[in-house]
N, C-alpha and C positions, 0 to 999 in steps of 0.2 A: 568464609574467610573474614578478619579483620577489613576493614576500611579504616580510608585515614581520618574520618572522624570521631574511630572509634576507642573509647579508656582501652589500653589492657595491663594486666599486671600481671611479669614475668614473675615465678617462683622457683625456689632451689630450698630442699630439704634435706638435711645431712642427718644420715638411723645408725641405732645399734648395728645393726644386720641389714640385712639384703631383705630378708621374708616376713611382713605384719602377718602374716597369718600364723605363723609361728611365736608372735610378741615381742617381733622385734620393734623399737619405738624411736620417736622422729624426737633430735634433740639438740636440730637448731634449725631454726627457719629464717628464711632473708624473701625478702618480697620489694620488689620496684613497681609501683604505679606509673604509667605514663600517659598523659592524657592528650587529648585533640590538640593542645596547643605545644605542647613540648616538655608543659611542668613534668615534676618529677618527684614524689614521695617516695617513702621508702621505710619498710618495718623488717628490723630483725630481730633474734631472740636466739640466746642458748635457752635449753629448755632440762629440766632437773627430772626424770621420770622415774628414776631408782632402779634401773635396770643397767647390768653391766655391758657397756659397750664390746662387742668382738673385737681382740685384736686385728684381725685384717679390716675391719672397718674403721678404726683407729689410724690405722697405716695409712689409710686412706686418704679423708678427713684430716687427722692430727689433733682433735679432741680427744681429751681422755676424761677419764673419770671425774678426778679430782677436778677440773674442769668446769663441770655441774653442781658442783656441791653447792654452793650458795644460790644458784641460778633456779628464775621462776619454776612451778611448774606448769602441766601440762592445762589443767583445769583454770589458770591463770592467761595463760600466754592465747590457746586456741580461742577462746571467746572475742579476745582485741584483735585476733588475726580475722576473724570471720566479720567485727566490724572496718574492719581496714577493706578488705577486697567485696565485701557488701556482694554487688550481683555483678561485679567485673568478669570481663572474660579472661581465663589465665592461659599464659602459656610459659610452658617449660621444656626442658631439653632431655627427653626420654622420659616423656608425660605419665605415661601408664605408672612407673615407678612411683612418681610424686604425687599422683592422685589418686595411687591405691593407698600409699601411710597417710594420705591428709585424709581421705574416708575412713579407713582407721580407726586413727585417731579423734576423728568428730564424732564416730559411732559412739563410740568406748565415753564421750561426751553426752550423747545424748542430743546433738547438734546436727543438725541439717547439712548438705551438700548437695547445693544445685546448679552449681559454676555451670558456663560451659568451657571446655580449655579446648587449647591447640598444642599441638605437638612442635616444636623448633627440631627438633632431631627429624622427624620425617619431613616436613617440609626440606631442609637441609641436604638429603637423603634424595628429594626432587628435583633442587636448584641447583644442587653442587653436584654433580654426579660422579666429577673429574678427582675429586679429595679421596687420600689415601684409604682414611676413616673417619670418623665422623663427632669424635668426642668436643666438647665445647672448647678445649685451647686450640682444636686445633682448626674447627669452622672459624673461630676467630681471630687465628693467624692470620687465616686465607682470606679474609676478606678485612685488615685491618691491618695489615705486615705485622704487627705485633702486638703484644699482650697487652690489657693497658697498665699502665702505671700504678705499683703497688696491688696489684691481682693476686688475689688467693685460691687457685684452685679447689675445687673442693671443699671454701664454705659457701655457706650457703649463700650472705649478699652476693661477694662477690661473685658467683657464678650468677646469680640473679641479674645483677645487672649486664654482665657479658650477654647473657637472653636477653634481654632487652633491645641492646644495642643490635647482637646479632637478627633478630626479629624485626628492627628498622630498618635495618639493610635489606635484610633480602624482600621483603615489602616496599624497599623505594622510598621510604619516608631518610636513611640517612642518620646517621652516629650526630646527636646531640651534643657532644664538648665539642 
């Protein structure tokens, strides 16, 4: 497990689709650094990969095509993402998902992945046993009475940072604003 003197940075990925092994492709990333003392960076990106988003992933999300079209691509964006989080340890809220399209998509790169992550969803799934389910609004209700201000479901900072927060709480370290 983290300790409290230790970096970590939450991540949240929003794809075409549900399945990379299929080609589906990751086409916005939001990432919060948090380190020992409270600071707080922060990288995100729509990401242009020329692949048609699925409708029910759209519905989703609420990116659409048009959307990308001017936006970096992938060979642009993953490179600064991978100096941004360096040899951080990540955590995300249904990891497995987020750290199958980030190997992925570094593969298809030609880029390394040696994080180690943690999961916010299974921890959550630990701590909270008593919550109806477990999706990120609603860990974050229950431990915050409400959303924060200006929250977007479903992209990627702002889910990133709801991990963040949610991951300080149930850790003890405490919601930074």
């Amino acid at each position: 497990m983290l300790h409290a003197d230790d970096r970590f940075i939450s991540i949240d990925l929003e794809t075409t689709g549900l399945f990379p092994h299929r080609g589906d492709r990751v086409i916005e990333i939001g990432a919060v650094m948090v380190s020992d003392s409270g600071n707080i960076q922060e990288f995100h990106s729509l990401i242009n990969v020329r692949k048609r988003i699925s409708l029910k992933a759209s519905r989703i999300h609420g990116i659409t095509n048009d959307m990308l079209s001017d936006q970096p691509k992938a060979e642009n964006i993953f490179p600064q993402f991978m100096d941004f989080i360096r040899d951080g340890i990540l955590v995300a809220h249904n990891a497995i998902f987020d750290v199958s399209f980030l190997r992925y998509e570094l593969s298809r790169l030609g880029l390394p992945f040696n994080n180690r992550y943690h999961c916010s969803l299974e921890m959550c799934k630990a701590r909270l046993p008593e919550l109806r389910n477990y999706r990120l609004g609603t860990v974050y209700k229950s431990l915050f009475g409400k959303l924060p201000e200006g929250a977007q479901i479903h992209r990627a900072l702002s889910d990133a940072k709801m991990v963040a927060e949610i991951w300080r709480e149930i850790n003890g370290e405490g919601k930074w604003k």
